[in-house]
C-alpha positions as CSV (number, residue, x, y, z in Angstrom):
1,X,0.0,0.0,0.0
2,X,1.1,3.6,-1.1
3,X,2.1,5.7,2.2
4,X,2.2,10.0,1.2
5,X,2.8,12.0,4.6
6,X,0.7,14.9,4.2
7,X,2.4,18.3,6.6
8,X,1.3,21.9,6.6
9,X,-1.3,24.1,8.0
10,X,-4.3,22.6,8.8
11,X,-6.8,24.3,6.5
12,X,-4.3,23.6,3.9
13,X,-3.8,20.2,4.7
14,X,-7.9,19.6,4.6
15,X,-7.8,21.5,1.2
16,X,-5.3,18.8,-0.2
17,X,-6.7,15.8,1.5
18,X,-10.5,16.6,0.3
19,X,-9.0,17.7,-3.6
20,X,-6.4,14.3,-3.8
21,X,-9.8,11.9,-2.4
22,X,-12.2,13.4,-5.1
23,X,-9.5,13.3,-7.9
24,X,-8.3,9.7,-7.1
25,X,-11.9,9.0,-6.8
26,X,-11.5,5.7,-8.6
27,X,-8.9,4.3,-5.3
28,X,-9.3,3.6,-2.2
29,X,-7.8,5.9,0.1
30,X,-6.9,6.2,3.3
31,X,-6.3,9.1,6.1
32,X,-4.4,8.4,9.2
33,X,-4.1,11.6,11.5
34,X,-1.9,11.4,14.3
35,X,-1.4,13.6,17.1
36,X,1.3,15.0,19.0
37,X,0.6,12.5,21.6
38,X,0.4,9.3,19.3
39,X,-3.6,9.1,19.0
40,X,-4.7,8.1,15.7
41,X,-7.6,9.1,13.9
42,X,-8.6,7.0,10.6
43,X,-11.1,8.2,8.4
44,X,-12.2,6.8,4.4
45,X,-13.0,9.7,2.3
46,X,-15.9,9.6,0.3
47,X,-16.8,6.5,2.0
48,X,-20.7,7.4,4.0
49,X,-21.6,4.0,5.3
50,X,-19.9,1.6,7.8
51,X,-19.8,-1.5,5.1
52,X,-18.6,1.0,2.3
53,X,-15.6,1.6,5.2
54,X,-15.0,-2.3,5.5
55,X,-15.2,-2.7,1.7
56,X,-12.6,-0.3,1.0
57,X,-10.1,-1.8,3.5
58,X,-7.0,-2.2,2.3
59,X,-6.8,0.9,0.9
60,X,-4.3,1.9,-2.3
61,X,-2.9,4.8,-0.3
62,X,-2.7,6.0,2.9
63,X,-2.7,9.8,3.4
64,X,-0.9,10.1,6.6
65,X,-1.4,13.6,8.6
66,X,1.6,13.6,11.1
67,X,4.6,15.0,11.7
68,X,6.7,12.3,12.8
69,X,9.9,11.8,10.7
70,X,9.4,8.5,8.4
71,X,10.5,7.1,4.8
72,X,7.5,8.5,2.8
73,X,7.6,11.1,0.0
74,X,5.7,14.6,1.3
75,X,2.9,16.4,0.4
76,X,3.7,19.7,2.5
77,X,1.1,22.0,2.5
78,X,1.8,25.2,4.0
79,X,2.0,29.3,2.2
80,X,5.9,29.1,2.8
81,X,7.7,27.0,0.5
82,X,10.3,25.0,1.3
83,X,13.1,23.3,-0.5
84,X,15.7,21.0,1.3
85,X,13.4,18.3,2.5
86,X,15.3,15.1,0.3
87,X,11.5,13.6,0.8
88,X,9.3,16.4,-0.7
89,X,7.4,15.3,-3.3
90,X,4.4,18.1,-3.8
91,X,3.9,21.7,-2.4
92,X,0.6,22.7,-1.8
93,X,-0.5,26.0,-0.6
94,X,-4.3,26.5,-1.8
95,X,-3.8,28.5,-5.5
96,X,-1.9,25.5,-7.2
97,X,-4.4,25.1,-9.4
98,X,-2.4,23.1,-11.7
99,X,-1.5,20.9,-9.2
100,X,-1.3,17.3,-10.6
101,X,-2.9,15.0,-8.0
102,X,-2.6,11.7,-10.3
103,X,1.2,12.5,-10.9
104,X,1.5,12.4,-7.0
105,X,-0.4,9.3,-6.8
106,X,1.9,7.6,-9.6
107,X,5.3,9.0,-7.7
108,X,4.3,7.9,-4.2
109,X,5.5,4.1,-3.5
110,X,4.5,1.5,-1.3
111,X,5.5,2.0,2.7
112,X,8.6,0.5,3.2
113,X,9.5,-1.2,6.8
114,X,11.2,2.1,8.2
115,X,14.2,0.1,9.7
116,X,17.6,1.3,10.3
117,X,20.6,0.1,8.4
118,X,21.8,-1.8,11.2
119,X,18.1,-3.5,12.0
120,X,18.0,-4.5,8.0
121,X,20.8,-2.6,5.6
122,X,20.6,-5.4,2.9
123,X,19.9,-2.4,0.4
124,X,23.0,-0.8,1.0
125,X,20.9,1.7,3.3
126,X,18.4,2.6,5.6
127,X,14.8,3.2,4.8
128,X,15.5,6.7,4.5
129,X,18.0,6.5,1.9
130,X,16.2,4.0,-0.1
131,X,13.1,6.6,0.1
132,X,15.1,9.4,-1.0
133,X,16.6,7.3,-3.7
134,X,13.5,5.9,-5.2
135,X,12.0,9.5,-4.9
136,X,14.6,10.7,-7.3
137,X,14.8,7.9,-9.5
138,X,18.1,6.5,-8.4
139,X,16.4,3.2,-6.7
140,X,13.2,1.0,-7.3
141,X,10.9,0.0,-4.5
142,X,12.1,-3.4,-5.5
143,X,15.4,-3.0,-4.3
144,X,14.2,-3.2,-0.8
145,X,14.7,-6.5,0.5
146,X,11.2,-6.7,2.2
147,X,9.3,-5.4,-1.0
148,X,6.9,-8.5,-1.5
149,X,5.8,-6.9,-5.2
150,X,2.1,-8.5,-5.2
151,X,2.1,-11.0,-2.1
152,X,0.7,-9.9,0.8
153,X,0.6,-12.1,4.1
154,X,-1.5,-11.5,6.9
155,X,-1.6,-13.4,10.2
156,X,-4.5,-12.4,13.0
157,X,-5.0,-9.1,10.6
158,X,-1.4,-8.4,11.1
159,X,1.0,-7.8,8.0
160,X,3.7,-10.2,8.3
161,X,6.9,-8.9,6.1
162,X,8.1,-11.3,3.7
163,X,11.4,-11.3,2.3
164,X,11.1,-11.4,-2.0
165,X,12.1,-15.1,-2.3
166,X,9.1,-16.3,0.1
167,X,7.0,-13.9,-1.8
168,X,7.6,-15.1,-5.4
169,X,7.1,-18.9,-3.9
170,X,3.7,-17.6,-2.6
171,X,2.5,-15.9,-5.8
172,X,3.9,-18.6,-8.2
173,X,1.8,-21.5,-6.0
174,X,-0.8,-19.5,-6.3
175,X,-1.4,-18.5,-9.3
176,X,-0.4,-21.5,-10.6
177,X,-3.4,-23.1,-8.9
178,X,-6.3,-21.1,-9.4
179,X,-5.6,-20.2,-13.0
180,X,-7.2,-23.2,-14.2
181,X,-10.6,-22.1,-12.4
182,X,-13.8,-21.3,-14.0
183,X,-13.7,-17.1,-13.7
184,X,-10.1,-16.4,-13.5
185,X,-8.8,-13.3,-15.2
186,X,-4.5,-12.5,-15.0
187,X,-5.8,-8.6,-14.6
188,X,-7.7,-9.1,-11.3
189,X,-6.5,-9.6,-7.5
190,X,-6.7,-12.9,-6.0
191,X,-7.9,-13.1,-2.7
192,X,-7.4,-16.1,-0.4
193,X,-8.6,-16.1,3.4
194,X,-7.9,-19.0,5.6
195,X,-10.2,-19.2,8.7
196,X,-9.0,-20.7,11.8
């Protein structure tokens, strides 16, 4: 899942979140605001219903509304510009009319596992690095050791990270068995939910 931090004033920040939702309107997004005490609020724009909510779970992007220092490109939104933050992806400030909400989708990638080098490193970097570096073209999401691709393994609800051998095994297996069923289409997601 795409990850964009979203910084700035707060009118501002509103502005961009309620512009990007109604412009992306075909994806399911996500907005995670956290406070300077670590409470989360999670809201689903343009979702009105409960069971709308649940359908759009997992979402293709998570706007996250924090200020916490993490390896995801940044959507500041603020009146003052600013220029020497290696993550900044858009500037916002209410009069960019021009401002290209589906070129920010495309350049935001999916959340890496914000680990140190010495917790991980098998890039050649820290999360940070490879952020910046994929930001700027220099690096592909795939380079990260823990990017699955198209395999995603939960446990109890809980994301388990899964190293890119593992998750080639899992997609190959899988594929390979349900593409001879009645239905299947190479274009679509599989979904497969084991019940305990």
């Amino acid at each position: 899942m795409k990850c964009l931090k979203v910084t700035g004033t707060d009118s501002l920040v509103d502005e961009f979140i309620s512009i990007f939702s109604t412009t992306m309107r075909n994806k399911k997004i996500c907005v995670i605001s956290e406070d300077e005490t670590g409470k989360c609020d999670v809201s689903f724009p343009g979702s009105e219903f409960a069971m709308k909510m649940i359908r759009s779970m997992p979402p293709d992007i998570v706007l996250l509304r924090s200020n916490n220092e993490l390896a995801v490109p940044i959507a500041y939104c603020d009146n003052e510009l600013i220029e020497d933050d290696s993550l900044l992806l858009a500037q916002y400030n209410g009069e960019n009319h021009g401002t290209d909400f589906e070129d920010i989708y495309r350049k935001t990638f999916n959340l890496l596992p914000q680990k140190t080098a010495e917790e991980c490193g098998k890039c050649g970097m820290d999360c940070m690095g490879l952020a910046e570096a994929i930001l700027h073209g220099e690096k592909r999401e795939e380079d990260c050791y823990y990017a699955s691709g198209n395999v995603e393994v939960k446990l109890g609800g809980r994301l388990i990270e899964l190293s890119k051998f593992p998750a080639s095994i899992i997609e190959g297996a899988v594929i390979g068995l349900v593409s001879s069923l009645k239905g299947y289409n190479e274009k679509e997601d599989i979904s497969i939910r084991v019940k305990s």
